[in-house]
N, C-alpha and C positions, 0 to 999 in steps of 0.2 A: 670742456674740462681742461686745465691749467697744465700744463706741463708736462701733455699728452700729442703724439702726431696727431694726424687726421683718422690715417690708416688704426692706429691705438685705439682713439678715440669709437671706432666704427665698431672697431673689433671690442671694446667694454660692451657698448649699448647690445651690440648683437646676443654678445655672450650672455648677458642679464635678460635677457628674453629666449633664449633658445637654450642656454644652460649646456650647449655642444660646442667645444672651444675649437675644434679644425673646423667646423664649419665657419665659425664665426670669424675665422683670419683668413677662409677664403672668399666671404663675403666683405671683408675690408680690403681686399685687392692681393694680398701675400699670393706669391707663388705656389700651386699645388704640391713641386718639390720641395717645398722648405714651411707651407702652411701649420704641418703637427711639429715642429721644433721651434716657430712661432709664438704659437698657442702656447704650450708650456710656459716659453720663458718671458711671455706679456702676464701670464699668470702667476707667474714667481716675482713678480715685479711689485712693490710696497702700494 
């Protein structure tokens, strides 16, 4: 995906399969401290 990190990137495909966005920024590597304000703002992102 274009103009996405890695970590972004991990964290889209997870998300579109599991449909759980803290999981899915902890499964893209994000820190468990900062995974759910992550999540949010990769999903508030266009």
């Amino acid at each position: 995906m274009k103009g996405l990190t890695q970590k972004q990137e991990t964290f889209v495909l997870n998300y579109f399969q599991t449909g759980h966005a803290t999981n899915s920024a902890l499964t893209a590597g994000y820190s468990p401290k900062t995974a759910q304000v992550i999540a949010a703002e990769n999903l508030s992102k266009p």
